[in-house]
C-alpha positions in Angstrom: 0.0 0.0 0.0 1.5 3.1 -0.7 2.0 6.1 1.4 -0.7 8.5 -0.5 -3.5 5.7 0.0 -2.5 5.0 3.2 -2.6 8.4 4.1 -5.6 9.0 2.1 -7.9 5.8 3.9 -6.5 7.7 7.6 -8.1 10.9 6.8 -6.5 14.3 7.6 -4.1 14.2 10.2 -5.9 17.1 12.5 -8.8 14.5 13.5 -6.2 12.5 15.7 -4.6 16.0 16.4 -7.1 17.6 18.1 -7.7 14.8 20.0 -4.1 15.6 21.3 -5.4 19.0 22.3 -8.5 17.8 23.9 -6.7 15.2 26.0 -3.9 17.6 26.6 -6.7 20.2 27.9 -8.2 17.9 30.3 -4.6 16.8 31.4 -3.5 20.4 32.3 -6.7 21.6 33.7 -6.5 21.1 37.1 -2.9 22.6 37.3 -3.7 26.3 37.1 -6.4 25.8 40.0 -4.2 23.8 42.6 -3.2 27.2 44.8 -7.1 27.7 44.2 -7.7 24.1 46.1 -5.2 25.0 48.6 -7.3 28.1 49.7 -10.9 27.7 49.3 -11.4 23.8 49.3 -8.8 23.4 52.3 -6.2 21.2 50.7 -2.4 21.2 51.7 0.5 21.8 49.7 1.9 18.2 49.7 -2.0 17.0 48.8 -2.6 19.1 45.9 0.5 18.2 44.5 -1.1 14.7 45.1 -3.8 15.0 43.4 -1.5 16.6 39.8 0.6 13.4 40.5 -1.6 10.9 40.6 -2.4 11.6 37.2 0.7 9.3 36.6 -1.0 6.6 38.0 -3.3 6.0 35.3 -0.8 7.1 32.3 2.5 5.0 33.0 1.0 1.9 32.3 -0.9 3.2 29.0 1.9 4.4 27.5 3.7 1.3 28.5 1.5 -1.4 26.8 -1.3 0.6 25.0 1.8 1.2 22.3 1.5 -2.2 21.4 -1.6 -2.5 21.4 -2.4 0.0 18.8 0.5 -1.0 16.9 -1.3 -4.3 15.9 -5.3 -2.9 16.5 -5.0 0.2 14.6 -4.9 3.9 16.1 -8.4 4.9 15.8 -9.8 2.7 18.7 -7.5 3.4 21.6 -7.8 7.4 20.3 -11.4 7.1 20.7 -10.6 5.2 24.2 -8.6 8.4 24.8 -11.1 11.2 24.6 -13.9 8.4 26.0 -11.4 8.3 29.0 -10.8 12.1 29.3 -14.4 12.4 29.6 -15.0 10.6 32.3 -11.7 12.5 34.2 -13.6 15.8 34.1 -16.9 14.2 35.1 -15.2 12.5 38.0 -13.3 16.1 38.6 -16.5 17.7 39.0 -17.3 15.3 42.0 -14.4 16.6 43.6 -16.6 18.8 45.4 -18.1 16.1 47.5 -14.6 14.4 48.6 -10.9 14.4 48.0 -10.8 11.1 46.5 -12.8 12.2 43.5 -10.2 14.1 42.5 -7.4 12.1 42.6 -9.9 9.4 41.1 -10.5 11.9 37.7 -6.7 12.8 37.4 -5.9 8.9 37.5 -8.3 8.1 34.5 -7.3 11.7 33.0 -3.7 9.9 32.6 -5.4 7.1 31.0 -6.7 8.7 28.6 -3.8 11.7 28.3 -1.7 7.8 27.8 -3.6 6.5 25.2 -3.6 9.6 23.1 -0.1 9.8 23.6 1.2 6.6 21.9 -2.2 6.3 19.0 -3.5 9.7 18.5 0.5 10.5 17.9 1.4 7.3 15.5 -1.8 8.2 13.6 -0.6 11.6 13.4 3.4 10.4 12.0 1.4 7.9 9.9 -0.7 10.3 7.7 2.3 12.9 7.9 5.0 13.4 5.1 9.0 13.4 6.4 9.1 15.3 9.5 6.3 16.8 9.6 4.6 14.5 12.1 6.9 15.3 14.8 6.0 18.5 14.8 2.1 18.1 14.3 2.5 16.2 17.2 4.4 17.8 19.9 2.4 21.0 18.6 -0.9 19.3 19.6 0.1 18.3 22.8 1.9 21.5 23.8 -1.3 23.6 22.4 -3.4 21.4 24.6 -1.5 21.5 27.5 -1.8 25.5 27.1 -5.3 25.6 26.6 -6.6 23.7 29.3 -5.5 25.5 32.4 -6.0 29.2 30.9 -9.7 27.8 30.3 -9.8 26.3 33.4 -8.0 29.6 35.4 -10.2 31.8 33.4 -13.7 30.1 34.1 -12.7 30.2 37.7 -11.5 32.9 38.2 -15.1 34.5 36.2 -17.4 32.2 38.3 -15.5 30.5 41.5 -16.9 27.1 40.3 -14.2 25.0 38.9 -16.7 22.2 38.1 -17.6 24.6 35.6 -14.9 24.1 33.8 -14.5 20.8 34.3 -17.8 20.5 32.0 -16.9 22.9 29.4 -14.3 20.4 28.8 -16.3 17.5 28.9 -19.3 18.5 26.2 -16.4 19.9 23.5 -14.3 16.3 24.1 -17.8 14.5 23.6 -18.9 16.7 20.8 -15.3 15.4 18.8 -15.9 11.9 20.1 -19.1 12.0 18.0 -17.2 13.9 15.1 -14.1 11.2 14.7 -16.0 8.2 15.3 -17.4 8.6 11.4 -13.9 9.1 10.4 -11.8 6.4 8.7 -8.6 5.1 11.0 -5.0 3.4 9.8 -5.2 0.0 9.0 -4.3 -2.6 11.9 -1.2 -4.3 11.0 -0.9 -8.1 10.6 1.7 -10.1 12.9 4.0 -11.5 10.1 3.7 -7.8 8.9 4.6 -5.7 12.4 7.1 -8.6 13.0 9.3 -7.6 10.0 9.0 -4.0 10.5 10.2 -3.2 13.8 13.0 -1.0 15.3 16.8 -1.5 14.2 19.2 -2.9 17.1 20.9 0.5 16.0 17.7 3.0 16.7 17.5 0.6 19.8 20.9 1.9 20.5 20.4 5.7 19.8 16.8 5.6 21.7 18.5 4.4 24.6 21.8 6.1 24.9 21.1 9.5 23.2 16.8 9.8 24.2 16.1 8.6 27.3 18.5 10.8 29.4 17.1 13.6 28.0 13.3 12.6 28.1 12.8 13.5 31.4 13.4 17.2 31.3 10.9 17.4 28.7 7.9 17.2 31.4 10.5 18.6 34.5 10.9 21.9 33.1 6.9 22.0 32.0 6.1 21.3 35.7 9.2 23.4 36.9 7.8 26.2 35.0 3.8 26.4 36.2 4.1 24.9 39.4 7.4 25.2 40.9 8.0 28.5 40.2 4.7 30.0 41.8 5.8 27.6 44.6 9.3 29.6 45.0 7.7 33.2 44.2 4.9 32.1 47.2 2.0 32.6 45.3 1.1 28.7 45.1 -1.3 28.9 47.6 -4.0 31.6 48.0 -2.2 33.4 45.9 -3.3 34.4 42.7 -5.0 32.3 40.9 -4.2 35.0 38.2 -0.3 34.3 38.9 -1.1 30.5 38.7 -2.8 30.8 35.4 -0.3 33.2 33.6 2.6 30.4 34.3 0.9 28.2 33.0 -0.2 29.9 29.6 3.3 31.8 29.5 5.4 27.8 29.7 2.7 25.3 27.8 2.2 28.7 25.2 5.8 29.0 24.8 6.2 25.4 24.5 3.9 25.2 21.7 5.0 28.4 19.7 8.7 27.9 19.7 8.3 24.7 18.0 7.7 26.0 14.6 10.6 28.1 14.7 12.9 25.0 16.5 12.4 22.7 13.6 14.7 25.4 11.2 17.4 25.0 14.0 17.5 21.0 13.5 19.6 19.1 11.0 18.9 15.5 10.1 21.8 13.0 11.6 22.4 15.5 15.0 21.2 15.9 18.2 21.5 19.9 17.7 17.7 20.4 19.3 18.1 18.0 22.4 21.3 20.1 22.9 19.8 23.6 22.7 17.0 22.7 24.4 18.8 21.4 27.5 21.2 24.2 27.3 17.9 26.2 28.3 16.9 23.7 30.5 20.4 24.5 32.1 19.6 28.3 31.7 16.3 28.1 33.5 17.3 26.5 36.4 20.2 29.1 36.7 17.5 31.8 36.7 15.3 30.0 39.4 17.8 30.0 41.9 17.6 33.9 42.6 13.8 33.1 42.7 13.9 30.7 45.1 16.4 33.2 47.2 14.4 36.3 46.5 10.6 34.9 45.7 11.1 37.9 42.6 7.9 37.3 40.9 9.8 39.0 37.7 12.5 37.0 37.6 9.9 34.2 38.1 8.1 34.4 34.8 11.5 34.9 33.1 11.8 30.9 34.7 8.5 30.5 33.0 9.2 31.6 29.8 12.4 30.0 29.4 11.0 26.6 31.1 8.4 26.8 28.4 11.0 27.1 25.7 13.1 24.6 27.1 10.0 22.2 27.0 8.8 22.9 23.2 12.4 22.5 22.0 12.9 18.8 24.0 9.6 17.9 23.0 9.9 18.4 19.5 13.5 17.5 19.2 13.0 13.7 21.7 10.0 13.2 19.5 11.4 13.6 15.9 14.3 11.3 17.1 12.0 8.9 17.9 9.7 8.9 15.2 12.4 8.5 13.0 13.9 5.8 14.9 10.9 3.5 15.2 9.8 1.1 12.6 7.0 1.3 11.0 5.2 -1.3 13.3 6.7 -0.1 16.6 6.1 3.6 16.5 3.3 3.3 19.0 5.4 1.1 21.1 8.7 3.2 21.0 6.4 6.8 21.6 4.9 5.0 24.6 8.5 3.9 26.2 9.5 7.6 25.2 6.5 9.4 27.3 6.7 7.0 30.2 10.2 8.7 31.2 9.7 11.9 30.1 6.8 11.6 32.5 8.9 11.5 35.2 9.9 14.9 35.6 6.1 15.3 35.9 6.8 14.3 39.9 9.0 17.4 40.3 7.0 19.9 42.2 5.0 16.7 44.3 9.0 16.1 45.3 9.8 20.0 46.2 6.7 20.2 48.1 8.2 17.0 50.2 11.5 18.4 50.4 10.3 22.1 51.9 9.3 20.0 54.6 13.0 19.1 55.8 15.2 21.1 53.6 15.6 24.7 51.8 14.3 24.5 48.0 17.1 26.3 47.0 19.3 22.7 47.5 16.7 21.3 45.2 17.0 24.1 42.3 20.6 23.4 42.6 20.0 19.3 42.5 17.7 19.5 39.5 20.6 22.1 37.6 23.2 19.5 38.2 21.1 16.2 37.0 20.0 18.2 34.0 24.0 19.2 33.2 24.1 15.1 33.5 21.8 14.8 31.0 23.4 17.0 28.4 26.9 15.4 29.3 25.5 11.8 28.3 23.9 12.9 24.8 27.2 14.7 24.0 29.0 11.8 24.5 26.3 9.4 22.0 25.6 12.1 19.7 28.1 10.5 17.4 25.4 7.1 17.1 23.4 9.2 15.0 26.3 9.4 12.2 26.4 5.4 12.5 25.8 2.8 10.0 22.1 2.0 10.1 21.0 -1.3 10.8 18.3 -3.5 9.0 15.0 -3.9 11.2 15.0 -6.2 14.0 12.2 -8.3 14.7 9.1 -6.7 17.2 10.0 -7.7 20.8 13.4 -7.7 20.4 
């Protein structure tokens, strides 16, 4: 089958894509509002951070197996799955009102469905995507929907004082789509003898490993280091300004997604330029949050934002073209999914400050996060040289 018909039988790549957004939305919606929780629904610092990480509970084990899964089954089912699942998060967010557990109960099946978008909304994206150009669809769809979501969410609240509000809005659009893409056509599933033959090359297996994972974590870290952990450090996480909250928020996901545009002119095929740059600003960011964290400088905080946010677009785009052009063509779910899963772990960075300001000065922590990150960029300068190696034929799926 060739790539035009392939591409053709998918349909346009934006149905999957806003999917992204809408899944991204509901993932990010609850972030802007957790200084709001603090002050008017009684919830500590350590417990709302809680409640934004147990949204991790539900994705980590989506984005380890649902890969596969759509790999073989097709993308359209487990993106439908997605936006089902994100619906139910914001319904079960809007019981939040009644007890605590409901809403660490909607952020867990939030990640399921943020998880499930992640690894088949994405492949159907690269699939019905010339060159590049899925990469960048991708992360821009995420990144636009992880900047939506709290600036509606922040603004609604802010307007009304009812974030259950919000959590609606989100929940009759996401269902409104669900209806839309369900007439839509989806990529074929793939047959086993087929998937078996095109998986990843031992060498991409190489390259993911050495050069992509080490950076993969900052790509969440400095998200989550930009809109929570900064307002944490300024002391306007709780009570403060909800205003504050949501301005971070909108200044790092916004920046993430509008850099990324201008990011792809600075890559070159065969380097690891963008993963470089961006954790050069990583590196830059944290440098600037440690006279926040001295000082509490609001300024000098939302110069943290912006620069987290442009450290975030330019990993995000950069970790995600590497592996969608390291992938084979019956693994791309599979390899997004193990990509994700560790970039996800710089999503527990402000659940970890909040535990640390309990024993320790944050200031120790800015400085421990600036010195793992400097790690980071030390390890992919030292594999960026795989990427000039002799590629490999596909190795069988599962190897």
């Amino acid at each position: 089958m060739t790539a035009a018909i392939r591409t053709q039988r998918a349909g346009s790549w934006w149905f999957p894509g806003i999917c992204l957004v809408l899944t991204g939305w509901c993932a990010n919606q609850y972030v802007s509002l957790i200084g709001w929780y603090q002050q008017h629904r009684e919830l500590s610092e350590v417990a709302a951070f809680l409640v934004l990480a147990s949204y991790v509970v539900g994705l980590l084990p989506m984005l380890v197996f649902a890969g596969s899964w759509a790999d073989r089954l097709g993308r359209k089912p487990f993106t439908l799955l997605a936006l089902i699942a994100s619906i139910g998060g914001s319904v079960l967010l809007m019981l939040g009102a009644q007890a605590e557990v409901w809403l660490h109960a909607g952020r867990v099946l939030t990640g399921v469905g943020m998880g499930l978008a992640m690894v088949a909304a994405t492949s159907w994206i690269k699939e019905v995507s010339p060159g590049a150009s899925g990469a960048v669809r991708a992360g821009l769809c995420t990144s636009l929907g992880f900047a939506v979501g709290p600036v509606i969410s922040g603004a609604l609240v802010g307007a009304t004082w009812n974030p259950e509000l919000a959590y609606l809005v989100h929940a009759i659009t996401a269902a409104a789509w669900l209806v839309l893409i369900a007439f839509q056509p989806g990529t074929p599933r793939r047959e086993p003898v087929q998937q078996a033959v095109q998986g990843t090359s031992a060498q991409g297996l190489k390259i993911f490993n050495r050069l992509v994972l080490p950076m993969a974590p900052w790509v969440f870290g400095l998200a989550t280091s930009g809109f929570a952990v900064v307002p944490a450090l300024t002391g306007r996480g709780a009570g403060a300004s909800l205003l504050f909250s949501t301005i971070t928020v909108a200044v790092t996901m916004g920046l993430g997604a509008l850099i990324q545009p201008f990011a792809r002119r600075w890559d070159r095929p065969g380097t690891a330029r963008l993963l470089v740059i961006g954790l050069l600003t990583a590196i830059t960011t944290y440098l600037v949050m440690i006279p926040v964290a001295l000082t509490g400088s609001t300024a000098l905080g939302l110069v943290a934002s912006v620069l987290a946010g442009c450290a975030n677009g330019i990993l995000l785009l950069g970790g995600l073209g590497q592996v969608l052009a390291l992938a084979g063509p019956g693994e791309v779910g599979k390899l997004t999914g193990r990509f994700y899963s560790v970039c996800y772990i710089g999503f527990l960075i402000p659940t970890l400050l909040s535990l640390w300001r309990l024993f320790a000065d944050p200031l120790y922590f800015i400085l421990l996060l600036g010195v793992l990150c400097v790690l980071s960029l030390v390890c992919v300068l030292s594999n960026r040289t795989l990427l000039a190696g002799p590629k490999m034929q596909p190795v069988k799926s599962g190897s």
